[in-house]
Short mmCIF file of the C-alpha atoms (twelve columns), coordinates in Angstrom:
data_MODEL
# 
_entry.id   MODEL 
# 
loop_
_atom_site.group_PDB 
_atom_site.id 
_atom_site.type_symbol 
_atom_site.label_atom_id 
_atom_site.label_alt_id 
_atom_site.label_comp_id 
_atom_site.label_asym_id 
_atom_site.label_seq_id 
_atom_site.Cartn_x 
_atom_site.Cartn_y 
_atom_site.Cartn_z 
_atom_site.pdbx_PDB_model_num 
ATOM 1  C CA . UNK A 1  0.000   0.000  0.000   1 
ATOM 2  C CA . UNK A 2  1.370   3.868  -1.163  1 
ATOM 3  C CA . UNK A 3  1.739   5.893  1.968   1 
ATOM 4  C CA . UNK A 4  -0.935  8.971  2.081   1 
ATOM 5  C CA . UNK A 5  0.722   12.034 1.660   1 
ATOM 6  C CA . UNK A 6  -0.639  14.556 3.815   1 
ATOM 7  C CA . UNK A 7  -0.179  17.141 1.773   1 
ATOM 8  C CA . UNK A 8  -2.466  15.961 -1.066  1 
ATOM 9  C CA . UNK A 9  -5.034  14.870 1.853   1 
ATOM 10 C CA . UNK A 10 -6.619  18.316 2.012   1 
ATOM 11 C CA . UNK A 11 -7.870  18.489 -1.575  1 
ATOM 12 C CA . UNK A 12 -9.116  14.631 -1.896  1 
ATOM 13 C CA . UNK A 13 -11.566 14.776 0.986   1 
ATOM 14 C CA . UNK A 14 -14.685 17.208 0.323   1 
ATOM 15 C CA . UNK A 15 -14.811 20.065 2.647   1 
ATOM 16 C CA . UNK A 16 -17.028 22.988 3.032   1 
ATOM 17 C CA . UNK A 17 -15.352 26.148 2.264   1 
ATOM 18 C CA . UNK A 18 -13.781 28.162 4.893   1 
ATOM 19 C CA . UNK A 19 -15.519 31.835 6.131   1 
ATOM 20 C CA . UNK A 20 -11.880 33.431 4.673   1 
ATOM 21 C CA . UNK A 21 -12.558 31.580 1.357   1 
ATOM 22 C CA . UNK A 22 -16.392 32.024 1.372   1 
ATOM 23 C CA . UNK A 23 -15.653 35.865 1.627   1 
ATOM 24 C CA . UNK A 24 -12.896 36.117 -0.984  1 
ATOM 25 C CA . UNK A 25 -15.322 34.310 -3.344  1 
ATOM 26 C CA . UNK A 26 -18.142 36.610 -2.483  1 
ATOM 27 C CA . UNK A 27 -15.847 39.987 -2.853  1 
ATOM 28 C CA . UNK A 28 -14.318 38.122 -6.715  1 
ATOM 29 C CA . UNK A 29 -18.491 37.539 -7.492  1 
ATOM 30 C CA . UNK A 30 -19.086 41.527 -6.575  1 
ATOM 31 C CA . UNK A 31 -15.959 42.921 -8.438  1 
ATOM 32 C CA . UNK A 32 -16.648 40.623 -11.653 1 
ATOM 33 C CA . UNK A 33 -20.324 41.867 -11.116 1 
ATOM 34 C CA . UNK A 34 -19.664 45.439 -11.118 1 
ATOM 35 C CA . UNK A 35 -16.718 45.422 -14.414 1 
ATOM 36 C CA . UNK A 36 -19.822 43.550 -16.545 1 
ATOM 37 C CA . UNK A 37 -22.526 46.106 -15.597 1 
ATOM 38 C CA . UNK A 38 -19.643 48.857 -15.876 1 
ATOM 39 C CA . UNK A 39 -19.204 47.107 -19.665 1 
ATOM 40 C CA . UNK A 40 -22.739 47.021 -20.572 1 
ATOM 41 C CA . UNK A 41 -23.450 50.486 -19.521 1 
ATOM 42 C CA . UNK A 42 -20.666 51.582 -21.858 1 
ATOM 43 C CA . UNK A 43 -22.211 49.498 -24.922 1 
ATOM 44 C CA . UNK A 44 -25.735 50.838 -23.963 1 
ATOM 45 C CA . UNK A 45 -24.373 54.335 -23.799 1 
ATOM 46 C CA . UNK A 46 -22.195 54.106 -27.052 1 
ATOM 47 C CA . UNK A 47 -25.478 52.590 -29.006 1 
ATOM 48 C CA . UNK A 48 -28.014 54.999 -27.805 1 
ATOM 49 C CA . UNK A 49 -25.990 57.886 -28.936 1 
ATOM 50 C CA . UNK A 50 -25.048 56.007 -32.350 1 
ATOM 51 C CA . UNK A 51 -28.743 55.509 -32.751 1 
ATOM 52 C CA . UNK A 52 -29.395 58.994 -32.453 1 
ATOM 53 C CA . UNK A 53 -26.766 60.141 -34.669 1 
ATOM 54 C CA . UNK A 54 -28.410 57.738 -37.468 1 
ATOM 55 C CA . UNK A 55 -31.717 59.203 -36.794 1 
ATOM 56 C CA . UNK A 56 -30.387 62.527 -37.186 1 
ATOM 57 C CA . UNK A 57 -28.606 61.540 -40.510 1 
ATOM 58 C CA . UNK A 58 -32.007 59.716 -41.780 1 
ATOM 59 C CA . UNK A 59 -34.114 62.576 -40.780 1 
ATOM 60 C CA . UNK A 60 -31.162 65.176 -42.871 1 
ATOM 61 C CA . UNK A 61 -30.750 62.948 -45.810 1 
ATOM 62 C CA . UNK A 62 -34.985 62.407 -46.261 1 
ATOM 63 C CA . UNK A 63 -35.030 66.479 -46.448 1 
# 
């Protein structure tokens, strides 16, 4: 029989995250969370006003 290292015992059993890891998990969740919604509300801002500018151009080039 192999002898166990005890090294490697830590990640074969199942264990229930620690309150250190549970937090650090929670603040990665809120950080990834804000840099989407930071992303998106630069697309949503960069499409409304390129919207605009082709209404403008469609309204100019109907005239």
């Amino acid at each position: 029989m192999t002898p166990m290292h005890t090294d490697l015992m830590k990640y074969s059993t199942p264990t229930a995250p620690t309150e250190h890891q549970r937090q650090a998990l929670y603040a990665r969740r809120r950080a990834r969370r804000a840099a989407f919604s930071a992303f998106i509300k630069k697309v949503f801002l960069h499409v409304s006003r390129f919207s605009v500018a082709l209404k403008r151009l469609r309204v100019h080039s109907q005239s």
